[in-house]
PyMOL commands that place a pseudoatom at each C-alpha (Angstrom):
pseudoatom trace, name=CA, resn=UNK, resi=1, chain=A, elem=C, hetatm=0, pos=[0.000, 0.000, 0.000]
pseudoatom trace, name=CA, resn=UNK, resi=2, chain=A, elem=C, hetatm=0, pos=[2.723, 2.319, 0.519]
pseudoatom trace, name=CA, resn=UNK, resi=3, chain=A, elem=C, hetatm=0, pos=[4.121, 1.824, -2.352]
pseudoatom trace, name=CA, resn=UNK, resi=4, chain=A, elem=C, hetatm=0, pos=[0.986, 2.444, -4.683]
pseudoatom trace, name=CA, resn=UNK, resi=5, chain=A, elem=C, hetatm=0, pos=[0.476, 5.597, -1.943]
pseudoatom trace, name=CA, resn=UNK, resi=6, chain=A, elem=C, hetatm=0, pos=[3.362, 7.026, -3.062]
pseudoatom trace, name=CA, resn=UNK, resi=7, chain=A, elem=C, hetatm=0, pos=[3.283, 6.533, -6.688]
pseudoatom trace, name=CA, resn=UNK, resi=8, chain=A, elem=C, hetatm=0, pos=[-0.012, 8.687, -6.381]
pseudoatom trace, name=CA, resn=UNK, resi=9, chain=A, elem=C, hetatm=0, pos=[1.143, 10.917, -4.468]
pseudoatom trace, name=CA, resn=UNK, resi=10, chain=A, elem=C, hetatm=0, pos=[4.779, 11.632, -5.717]
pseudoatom trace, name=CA, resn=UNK, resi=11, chain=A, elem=C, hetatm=0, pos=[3.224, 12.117, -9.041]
pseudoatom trace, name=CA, resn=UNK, resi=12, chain=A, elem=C, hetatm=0, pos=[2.510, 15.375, -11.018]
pseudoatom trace, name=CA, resn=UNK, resi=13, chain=A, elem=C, hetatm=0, pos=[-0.887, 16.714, -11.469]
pseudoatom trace, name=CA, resn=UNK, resi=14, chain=A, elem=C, hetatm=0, pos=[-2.295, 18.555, -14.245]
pseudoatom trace, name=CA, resn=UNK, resi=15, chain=A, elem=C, hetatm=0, pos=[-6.042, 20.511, -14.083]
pseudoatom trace, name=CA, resn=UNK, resi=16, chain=A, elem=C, hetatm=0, pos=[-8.109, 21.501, -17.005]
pseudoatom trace, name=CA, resn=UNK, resi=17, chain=A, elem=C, hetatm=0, pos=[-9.941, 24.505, -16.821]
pseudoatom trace, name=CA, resn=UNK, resi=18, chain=A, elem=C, hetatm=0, pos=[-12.107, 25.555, -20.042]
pseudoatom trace, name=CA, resn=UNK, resi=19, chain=A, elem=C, hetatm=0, pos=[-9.784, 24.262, -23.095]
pseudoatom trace, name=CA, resn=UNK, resi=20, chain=A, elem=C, hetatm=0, pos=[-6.300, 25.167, -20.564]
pseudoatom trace, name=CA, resn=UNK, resi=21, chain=A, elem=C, hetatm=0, pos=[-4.676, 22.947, -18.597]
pseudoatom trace, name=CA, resn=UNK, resi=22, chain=A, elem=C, hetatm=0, pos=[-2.588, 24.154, -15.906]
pseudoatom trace, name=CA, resn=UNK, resi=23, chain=A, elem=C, hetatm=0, pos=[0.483, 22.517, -13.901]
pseudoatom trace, name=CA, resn=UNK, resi=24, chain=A, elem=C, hetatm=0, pos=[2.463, 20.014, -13.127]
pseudoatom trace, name=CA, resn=UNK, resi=25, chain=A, elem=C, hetatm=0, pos=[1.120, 20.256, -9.613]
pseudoatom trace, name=CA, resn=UNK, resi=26, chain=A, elem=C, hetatm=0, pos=[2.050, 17.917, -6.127]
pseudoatom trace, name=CA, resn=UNK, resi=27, chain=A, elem=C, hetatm=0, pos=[-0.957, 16.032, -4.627]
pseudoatom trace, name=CA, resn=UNK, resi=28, chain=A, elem=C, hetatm=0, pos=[-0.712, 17.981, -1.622]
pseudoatom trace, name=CA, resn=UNK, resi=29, chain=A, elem=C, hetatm=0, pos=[-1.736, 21.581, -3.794]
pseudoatom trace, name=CA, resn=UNK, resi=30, chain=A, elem=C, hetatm=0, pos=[-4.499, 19.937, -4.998]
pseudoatom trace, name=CA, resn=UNK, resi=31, chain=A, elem=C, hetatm=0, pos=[-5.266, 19.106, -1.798]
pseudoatom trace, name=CA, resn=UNK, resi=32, chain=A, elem=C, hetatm=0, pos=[-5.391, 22.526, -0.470]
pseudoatom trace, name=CA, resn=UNK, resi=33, chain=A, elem=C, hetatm=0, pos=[-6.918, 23.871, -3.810]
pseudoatom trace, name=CA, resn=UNK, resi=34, chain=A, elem=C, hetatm=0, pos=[-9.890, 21.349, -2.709]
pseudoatom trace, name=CA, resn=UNK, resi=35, chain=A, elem=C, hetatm=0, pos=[-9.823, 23.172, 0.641]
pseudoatom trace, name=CA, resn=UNK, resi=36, chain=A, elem=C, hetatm=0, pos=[-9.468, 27.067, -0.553]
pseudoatom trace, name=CA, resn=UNK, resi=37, chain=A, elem=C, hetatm=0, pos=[-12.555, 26.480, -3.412]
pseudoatom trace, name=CA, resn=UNK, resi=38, chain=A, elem=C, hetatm=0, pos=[-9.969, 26.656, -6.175]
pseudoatom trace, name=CA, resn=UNK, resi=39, chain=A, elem=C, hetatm=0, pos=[-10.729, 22.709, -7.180]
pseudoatom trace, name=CA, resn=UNK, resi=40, chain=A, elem=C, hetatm=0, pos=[-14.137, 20.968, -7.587]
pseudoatom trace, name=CA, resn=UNK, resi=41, chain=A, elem=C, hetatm=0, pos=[-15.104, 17.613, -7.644]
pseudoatom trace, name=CA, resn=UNK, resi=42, chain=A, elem=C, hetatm=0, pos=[-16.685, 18.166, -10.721]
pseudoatom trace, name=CA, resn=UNK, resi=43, chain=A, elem=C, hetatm=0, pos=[-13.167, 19.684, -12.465]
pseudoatom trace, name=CA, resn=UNK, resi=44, chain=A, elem=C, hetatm=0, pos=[-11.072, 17.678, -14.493]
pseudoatom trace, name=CA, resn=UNK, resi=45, chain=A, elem=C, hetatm=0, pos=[-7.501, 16.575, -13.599]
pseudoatom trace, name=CA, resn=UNK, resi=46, chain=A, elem=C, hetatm=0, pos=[-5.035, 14.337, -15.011]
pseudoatom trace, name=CA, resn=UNK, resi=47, chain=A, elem=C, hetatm=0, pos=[-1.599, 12.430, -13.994]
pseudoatom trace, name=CA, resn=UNK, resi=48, chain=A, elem=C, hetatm=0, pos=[0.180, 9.440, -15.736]
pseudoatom trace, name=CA, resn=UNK, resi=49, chain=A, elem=C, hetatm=0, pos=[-1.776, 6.906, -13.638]
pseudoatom trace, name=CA, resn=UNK, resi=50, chain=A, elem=C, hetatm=0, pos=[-4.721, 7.888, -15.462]
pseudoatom trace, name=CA, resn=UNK, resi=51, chain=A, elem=C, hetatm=0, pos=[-6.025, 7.079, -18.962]
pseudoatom trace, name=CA, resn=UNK, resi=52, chain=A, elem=C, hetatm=0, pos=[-8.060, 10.056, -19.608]
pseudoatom trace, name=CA, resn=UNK, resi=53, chain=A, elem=C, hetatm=0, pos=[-8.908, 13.299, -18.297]
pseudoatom trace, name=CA, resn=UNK, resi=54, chain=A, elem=C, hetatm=0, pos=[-11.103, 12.818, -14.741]
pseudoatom trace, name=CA, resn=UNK, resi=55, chain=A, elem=C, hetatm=0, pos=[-13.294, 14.042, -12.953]
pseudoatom trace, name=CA, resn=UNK, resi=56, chain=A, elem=C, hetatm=0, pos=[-11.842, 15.076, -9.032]
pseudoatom trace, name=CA, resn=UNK, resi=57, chain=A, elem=C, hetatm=0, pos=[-15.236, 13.401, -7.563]
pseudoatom trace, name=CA, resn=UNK, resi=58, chain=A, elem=C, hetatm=0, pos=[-14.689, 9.964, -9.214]
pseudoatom trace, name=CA, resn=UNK, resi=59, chain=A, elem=C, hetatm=0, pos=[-10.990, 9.526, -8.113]
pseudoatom trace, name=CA, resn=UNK, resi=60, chain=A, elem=C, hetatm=0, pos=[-10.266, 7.207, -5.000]
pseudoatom trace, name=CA, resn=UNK, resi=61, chain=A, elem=C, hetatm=0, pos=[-7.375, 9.634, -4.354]
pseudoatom trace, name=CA, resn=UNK, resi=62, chain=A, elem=C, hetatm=0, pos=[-9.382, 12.591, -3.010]
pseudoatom trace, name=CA, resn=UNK, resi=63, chain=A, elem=C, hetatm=0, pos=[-12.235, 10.767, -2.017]
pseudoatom trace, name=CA, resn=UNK, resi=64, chain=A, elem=C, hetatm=0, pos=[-13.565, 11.944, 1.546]
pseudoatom trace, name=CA, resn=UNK, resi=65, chain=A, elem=C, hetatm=0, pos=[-12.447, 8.602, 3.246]
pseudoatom trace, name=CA, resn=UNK, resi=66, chain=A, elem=C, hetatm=0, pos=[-9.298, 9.128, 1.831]
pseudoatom trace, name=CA, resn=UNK, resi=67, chain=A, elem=C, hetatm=0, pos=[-8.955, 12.129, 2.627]
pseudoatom trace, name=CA, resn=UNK, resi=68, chain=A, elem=C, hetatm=0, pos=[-9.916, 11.444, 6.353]
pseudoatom trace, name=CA, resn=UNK, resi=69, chain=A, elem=C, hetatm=0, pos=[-7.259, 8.751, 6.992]
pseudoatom trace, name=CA, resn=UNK, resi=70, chain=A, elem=C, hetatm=0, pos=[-4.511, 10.699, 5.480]
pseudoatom trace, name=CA, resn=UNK, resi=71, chain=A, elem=C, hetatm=0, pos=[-5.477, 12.750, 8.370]
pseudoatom trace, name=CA, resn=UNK, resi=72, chain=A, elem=C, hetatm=0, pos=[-6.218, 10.805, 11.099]
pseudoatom trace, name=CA, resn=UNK, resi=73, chain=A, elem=C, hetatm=0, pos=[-2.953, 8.744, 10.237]
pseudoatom trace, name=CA, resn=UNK, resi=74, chain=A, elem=C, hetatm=0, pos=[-1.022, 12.425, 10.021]
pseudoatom trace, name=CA, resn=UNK, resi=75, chain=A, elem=C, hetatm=0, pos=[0.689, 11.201, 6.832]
pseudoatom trace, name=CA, resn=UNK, resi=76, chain=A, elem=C, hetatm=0, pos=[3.340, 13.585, 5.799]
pseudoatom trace, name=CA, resn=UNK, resi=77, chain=A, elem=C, hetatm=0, pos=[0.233, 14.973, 3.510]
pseudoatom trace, name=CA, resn=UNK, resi=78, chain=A, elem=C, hetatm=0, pos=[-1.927, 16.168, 6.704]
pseudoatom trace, name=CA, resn=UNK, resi=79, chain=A, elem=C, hetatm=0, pos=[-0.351, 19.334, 6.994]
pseudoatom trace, name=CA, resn=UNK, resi=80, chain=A, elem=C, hetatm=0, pos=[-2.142, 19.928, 3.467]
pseudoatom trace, name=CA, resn=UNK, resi=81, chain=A, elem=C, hetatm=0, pos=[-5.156, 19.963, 5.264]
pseudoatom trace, name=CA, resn=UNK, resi=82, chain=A, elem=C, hetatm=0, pos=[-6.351, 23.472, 7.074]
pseudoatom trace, name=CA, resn=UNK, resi=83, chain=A, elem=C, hetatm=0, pos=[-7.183, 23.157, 10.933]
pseudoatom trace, name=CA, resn=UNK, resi=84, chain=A, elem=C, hetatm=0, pos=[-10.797, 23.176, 11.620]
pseudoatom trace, name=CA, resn=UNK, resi=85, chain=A, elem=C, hetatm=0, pos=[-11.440, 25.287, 14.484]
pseudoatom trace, name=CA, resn=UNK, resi=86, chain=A, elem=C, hetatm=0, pos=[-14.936, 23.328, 15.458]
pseudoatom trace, name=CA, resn=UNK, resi=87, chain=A, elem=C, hetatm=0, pos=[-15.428, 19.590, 15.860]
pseudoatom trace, name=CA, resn=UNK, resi=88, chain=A, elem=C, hetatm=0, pos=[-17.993, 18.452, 13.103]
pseudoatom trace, name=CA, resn=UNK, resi=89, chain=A, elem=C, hetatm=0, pos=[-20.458, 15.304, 13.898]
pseudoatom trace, name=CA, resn=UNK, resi=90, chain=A, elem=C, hetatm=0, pos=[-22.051, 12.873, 11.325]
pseudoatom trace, name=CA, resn=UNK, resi=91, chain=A, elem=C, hetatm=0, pos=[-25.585, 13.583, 11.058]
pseudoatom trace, name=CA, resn=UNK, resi=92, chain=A, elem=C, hetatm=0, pos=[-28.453, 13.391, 8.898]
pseudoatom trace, name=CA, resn=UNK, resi=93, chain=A, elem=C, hetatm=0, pos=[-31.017, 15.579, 9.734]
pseudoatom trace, name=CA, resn=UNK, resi=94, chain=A, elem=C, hetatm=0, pos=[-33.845, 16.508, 6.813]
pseudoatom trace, name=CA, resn=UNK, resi=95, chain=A, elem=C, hetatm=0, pos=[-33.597, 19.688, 6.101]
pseudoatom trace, name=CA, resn=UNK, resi=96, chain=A, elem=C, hetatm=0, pos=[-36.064, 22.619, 3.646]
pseudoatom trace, name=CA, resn=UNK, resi=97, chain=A, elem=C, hetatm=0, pos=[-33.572, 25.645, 1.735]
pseudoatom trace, name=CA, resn=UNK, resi=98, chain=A, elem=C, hetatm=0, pos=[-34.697, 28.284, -0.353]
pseudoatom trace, name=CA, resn=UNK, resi=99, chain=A, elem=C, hetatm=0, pos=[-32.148, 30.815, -2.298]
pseudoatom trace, name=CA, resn=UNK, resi=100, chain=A, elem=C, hetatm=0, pos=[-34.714, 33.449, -3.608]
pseudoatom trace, name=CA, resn=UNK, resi=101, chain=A, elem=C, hetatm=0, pos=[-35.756, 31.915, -6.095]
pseudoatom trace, name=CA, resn=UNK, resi=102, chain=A, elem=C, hetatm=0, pos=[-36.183, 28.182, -5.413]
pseudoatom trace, name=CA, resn=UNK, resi=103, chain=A, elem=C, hetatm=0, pos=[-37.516, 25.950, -2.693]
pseudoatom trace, name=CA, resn=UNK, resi=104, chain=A, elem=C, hetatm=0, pos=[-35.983, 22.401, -2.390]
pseudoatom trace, name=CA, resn=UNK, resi=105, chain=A, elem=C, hetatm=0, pos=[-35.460, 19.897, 0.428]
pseudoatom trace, name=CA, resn=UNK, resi=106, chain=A, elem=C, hetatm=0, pos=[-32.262, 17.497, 1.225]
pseudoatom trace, name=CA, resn=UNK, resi=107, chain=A, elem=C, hetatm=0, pos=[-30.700, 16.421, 4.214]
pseudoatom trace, name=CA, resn=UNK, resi=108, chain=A, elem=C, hetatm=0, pos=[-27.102, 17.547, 6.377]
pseudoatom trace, name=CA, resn=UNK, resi=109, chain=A, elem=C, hetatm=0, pos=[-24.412, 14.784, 5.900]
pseudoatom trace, name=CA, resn=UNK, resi=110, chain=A, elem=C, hetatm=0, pos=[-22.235, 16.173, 8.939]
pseudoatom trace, name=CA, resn=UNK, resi=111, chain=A, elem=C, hetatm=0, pos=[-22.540, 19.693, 11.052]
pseudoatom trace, name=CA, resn=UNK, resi=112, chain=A, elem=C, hetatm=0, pos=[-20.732, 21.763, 13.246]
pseudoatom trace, name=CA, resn=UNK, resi=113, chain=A, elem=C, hetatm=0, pos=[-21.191, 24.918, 15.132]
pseudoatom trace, name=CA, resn=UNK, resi=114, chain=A, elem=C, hetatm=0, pos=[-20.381, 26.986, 12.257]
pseudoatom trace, name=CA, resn=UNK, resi=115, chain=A, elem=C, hetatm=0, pos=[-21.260, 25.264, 9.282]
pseudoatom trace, name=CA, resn=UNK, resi=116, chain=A, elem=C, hetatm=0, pos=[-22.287, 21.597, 7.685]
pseudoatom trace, name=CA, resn=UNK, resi=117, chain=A, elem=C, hetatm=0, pos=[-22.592, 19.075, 5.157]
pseudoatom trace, name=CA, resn=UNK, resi=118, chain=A, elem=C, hetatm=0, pos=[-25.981, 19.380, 3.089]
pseudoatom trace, name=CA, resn=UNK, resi=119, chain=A, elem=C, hetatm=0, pos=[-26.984, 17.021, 0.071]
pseudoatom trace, name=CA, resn=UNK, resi=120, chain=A, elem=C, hetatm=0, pos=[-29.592, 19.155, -1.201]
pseudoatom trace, name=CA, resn=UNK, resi=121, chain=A, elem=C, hetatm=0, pos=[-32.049, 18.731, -4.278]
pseudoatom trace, name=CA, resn=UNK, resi=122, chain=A, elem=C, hetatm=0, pos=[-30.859, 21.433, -6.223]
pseudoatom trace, name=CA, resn=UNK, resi=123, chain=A, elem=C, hetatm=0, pos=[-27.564, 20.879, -8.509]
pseudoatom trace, name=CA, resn=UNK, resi=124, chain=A, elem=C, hetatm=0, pos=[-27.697, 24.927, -9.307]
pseudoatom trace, name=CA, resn=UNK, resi=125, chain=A, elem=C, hetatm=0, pos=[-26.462, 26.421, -6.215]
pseudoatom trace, name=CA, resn=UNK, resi=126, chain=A, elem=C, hetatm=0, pos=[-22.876, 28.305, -6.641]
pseudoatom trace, name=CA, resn=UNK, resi=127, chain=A, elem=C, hetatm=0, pos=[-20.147, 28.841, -3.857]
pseudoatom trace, name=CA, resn=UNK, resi=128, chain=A, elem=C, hetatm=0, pos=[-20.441, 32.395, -2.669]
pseudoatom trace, name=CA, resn=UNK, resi=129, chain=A, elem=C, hetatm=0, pos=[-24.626, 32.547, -2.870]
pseudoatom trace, name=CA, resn=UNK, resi=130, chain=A, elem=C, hetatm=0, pos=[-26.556, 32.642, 0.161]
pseudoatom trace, name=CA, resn=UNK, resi=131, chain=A, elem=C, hetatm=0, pos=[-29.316, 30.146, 1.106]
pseudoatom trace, name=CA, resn=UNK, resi=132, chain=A, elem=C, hetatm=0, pos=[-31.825, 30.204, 3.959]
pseudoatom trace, name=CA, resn=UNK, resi=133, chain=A, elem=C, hetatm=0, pos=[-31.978, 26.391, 5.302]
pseudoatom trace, name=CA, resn=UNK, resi=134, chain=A, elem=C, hetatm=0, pos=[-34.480, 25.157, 7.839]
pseudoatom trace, name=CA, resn=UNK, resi=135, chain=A, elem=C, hetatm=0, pos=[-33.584, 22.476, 9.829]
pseudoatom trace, name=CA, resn=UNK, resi=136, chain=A, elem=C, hetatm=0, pos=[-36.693, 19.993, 9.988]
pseudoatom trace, name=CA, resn=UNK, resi=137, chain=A, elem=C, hetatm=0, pos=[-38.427, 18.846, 13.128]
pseudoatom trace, name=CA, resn=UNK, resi=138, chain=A, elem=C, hetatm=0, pos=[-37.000, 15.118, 13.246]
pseudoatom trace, name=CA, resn=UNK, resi=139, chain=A, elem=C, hetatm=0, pos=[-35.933, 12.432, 16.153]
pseudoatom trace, name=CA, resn=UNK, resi=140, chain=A, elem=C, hetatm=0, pos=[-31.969, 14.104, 16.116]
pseudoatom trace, name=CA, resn=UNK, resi=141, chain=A, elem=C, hetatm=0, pos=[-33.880, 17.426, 16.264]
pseudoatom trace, name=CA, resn=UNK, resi=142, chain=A, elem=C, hetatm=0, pos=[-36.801, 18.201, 18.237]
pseudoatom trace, name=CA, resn=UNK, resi=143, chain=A, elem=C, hetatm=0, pos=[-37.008, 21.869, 17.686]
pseudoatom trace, name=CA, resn=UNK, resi=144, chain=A, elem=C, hetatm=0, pos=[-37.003, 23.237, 13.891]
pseudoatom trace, name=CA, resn=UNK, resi=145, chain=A, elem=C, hetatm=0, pos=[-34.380, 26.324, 13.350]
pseudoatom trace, name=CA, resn=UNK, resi=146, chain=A, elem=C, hetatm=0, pos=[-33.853, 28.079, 10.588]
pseudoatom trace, name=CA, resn=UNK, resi=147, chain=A, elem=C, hetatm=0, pos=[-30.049, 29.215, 9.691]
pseudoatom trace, name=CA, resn=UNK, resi=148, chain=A, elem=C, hetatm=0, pos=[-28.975, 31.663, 6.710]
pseudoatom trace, name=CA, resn=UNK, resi=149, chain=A, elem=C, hetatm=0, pos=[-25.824, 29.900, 5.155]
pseudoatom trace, name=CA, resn=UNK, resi=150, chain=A, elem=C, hetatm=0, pos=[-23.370, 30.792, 2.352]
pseudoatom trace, name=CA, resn=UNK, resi=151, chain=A, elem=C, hetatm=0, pos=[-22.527, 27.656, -0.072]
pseudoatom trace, name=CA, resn=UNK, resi=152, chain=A, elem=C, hetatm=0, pos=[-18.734, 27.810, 0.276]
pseudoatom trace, name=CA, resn=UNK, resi=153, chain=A, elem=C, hetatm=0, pos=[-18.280, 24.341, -2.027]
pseudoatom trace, name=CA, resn=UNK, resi=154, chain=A, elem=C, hetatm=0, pos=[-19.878, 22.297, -4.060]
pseudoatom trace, name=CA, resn=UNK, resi=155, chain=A, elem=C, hetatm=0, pos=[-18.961, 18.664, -4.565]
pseudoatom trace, name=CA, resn=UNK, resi=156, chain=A, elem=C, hetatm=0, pos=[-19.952, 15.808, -7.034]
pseudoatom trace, name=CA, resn=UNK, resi=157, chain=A, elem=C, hetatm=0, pos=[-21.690, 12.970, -5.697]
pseudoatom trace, name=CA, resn=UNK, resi=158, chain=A, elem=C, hetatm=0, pos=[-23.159, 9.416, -7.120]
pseudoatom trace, name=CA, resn=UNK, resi=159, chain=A, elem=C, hetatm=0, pos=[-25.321, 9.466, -4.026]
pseudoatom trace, name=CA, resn=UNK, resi=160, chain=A, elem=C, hetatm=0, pos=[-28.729, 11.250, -5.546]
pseudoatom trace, name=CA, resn=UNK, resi=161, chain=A, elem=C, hetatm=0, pos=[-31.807, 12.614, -4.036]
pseudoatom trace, name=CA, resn=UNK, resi=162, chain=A, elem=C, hetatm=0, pos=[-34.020, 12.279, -7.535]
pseudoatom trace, name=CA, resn=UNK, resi=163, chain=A, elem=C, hetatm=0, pos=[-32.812, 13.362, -11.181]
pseudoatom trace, name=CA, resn=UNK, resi=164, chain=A, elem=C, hetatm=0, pos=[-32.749, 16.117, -10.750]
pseudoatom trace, name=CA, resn=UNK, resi=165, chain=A, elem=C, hetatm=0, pos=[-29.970, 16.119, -7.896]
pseudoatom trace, name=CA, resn=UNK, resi=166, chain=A, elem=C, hetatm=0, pos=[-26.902, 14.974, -7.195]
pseudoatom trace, name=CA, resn=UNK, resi=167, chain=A, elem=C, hetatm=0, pos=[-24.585, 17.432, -4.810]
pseudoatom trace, name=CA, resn=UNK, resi=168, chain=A, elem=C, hetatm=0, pos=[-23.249, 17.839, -1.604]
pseudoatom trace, name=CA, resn=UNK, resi=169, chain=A, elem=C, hetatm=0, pos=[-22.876, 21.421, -0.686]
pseudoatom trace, name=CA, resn=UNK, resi=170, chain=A, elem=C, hetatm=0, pos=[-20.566, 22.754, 2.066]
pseudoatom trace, name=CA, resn=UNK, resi=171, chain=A, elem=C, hetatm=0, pos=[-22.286, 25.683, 3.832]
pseudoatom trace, name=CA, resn=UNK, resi=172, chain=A, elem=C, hetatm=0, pos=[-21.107, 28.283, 6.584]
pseudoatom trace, name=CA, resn=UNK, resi=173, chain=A, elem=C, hetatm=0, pos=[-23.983, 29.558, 8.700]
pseudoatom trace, name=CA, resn=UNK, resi=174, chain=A, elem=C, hetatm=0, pos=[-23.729, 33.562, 8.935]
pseudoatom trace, name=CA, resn=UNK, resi=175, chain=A, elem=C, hetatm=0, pos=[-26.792, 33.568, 11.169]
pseudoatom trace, name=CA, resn=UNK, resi=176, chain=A, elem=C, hetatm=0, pos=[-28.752, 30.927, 12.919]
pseudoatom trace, name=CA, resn=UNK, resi=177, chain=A, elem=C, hetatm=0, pos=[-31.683, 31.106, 15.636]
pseudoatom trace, name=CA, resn=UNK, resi=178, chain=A, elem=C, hetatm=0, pos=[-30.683, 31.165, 19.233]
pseudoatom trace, name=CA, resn=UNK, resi=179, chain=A, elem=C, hetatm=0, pos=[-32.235, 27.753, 20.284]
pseudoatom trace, name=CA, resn=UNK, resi=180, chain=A, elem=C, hetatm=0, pos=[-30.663, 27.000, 17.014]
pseudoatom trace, name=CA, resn=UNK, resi=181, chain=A, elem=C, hetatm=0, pos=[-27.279, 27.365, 18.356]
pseudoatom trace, name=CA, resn=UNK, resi=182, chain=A, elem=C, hetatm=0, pos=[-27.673, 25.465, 21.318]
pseudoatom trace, name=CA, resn=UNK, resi=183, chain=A, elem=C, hetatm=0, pos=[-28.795, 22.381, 18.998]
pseudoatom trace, name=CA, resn=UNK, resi=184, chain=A, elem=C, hetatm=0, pos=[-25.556, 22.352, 17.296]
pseudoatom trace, name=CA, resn=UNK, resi=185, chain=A, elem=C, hetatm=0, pos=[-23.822, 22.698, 19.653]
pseudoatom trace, name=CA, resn=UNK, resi=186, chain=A, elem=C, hetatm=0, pos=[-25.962, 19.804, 21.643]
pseudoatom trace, name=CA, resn=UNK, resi=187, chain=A, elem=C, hetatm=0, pos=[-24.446, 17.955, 18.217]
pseudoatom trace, name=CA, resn=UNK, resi=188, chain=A, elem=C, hetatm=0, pos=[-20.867, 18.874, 18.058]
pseudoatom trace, name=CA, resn=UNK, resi=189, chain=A, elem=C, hetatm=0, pos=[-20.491, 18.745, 21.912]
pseudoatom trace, name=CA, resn=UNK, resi=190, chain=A, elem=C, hetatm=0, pos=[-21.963, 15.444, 22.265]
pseudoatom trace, name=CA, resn=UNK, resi=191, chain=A, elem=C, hetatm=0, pos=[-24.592, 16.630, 23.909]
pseudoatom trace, name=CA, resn=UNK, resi=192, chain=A, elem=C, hetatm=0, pos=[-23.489, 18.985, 25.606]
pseudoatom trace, name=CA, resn=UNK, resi=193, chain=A, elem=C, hetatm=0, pos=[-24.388, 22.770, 25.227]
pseudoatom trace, name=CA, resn=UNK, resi=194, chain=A, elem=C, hetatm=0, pos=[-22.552, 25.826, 25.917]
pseudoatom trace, name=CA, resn=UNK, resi=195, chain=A, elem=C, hetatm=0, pos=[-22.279, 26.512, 29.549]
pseudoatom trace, name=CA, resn=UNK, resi=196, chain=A, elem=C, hetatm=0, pos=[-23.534, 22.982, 30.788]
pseudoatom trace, name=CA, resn=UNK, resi=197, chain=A, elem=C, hetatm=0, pos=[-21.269, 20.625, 32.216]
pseudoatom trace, name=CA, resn=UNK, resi=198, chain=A, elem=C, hetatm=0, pos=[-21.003, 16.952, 31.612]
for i in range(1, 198): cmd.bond("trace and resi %d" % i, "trace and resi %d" % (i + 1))
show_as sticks, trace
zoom trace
C-alpha cells in the first residue's frame, strides 16, 4: 500500500480549466486547492496513472475517506489539510432551503457549530450565494431552526436525491436562531451545550 500511496502521491498533477490545462502540480496543492474552493469535484484533472482526463469526484485519491485517513494517520500529507477550528459530527437531519428563487429539500451529511454538510435537491447552487436552510423537526432534532448559510463548495456525488440532484454542498452559517445554536452545539459537543457541564 505504501508503495501504490506514493506513486499517487509523488506524481505530477495537471487541471483543465475551459480548453487550458494548468500545472504540473504535487498532490498535496491539490489538496489545499480542494480546501481554498480553487478545485471541484466536478473539475477535471489528469496524472500518468490515469487514462483520460477525470473528474476530481470519481478519483479514490481525493475521495472523503481518503482524505480522512490521510489525516487521522497524520501522513506527511496532513499538513495539506487546514485546521478546523470546530469539531464536526455525522448527522443526517432533513432539512427545507430556499435561495430566492427556489424551494428544495435534502438532508445535512455532517454539522458543526459553524457550518455543515448538506446534500440538497438542487444541482444549481454556486459557492459564494446565500441560502436560507431550515432544519426539519426530526428524532436528532426536536425543535425546527432556521439558519442563513453561504454555499462555500460544491462537490460531485453518485449518491442522488431524484434526477434532478446529485450534490453535496458545504455551507457556513452567517446567522442561525438562538435555540438554534444550542442544537448544534448539543451535536458537536456530544450533547453537551454551551455553559452545561457533563
Amino acid at each position: 500500500m505504501g508503495g501504490a500511496q506514493q506513486a499517487v502521491t509523488g506524481q505530477e498533477w495537471y487541471v483543465l480549466r475551459g480548453e487550458m490545462k494548468y500545472g504540473p502540480y504535487e498532490y498535496k496543492s491539490l489538496i489545499t486547492m480542494i480546501q481554498t474552493g480553487e478545485l471541484y469535484d466536478y473539475n477535471f484533472v489528469w496524472a500518468p496513472h490515469l487514462e483520460n482526463w477525470t473528474l476530481v469526484g470519481e478519483l479514490q485519491e481525493f475521495s472523503k475517506d481518503r482524505l480522512c485517513r490521510l489525516i487521522e494517520t497524520k501522513d506527511h500529507l496532513a499538513g495539506a489539510f487546514t485546521e478546523r477550528k470546530h469539531p464536526r459530527v455525522d448527522l443526517v437531519v432533513p432539512v427545507y432551503a430556499h435561495n430566492d428563487h427556489s424551494f428544495f429539500d435534502g438532508e445535512t451529511q455532517s454539522v458543526s457549530e459553524n457550518g455543515a454538510l448538506v446534500l440538497l435537491n438542487d444541482p444549481l447552487l454556486l459557492p459564494e450565494q446565500k441560502v436560507l436552510i431550515h432544519f426539519r423537526e426530526s428524532e436528532k432534532n426536536p425543535v425546527s431552526f432556521n439558519v442563513l448559510a453561504e454555499i462555500v463548495r460544491k462537490n460531485f456525488s453518485k449518491q442522488r436525491l431524484n434526477v434532478k440532484s446529485g450534490l453535496h454542498y458545504a455551507v457556513r452559517f452567517l446567522q442561525v436562531q438562538d435555540h438554534g445554536k444550542n442544537q448544534l452545539t448539543k451535536w458537536s459537543r456530544g450533547g453537551v451545550a454551551k455553559g452545561e457541564t457533563l
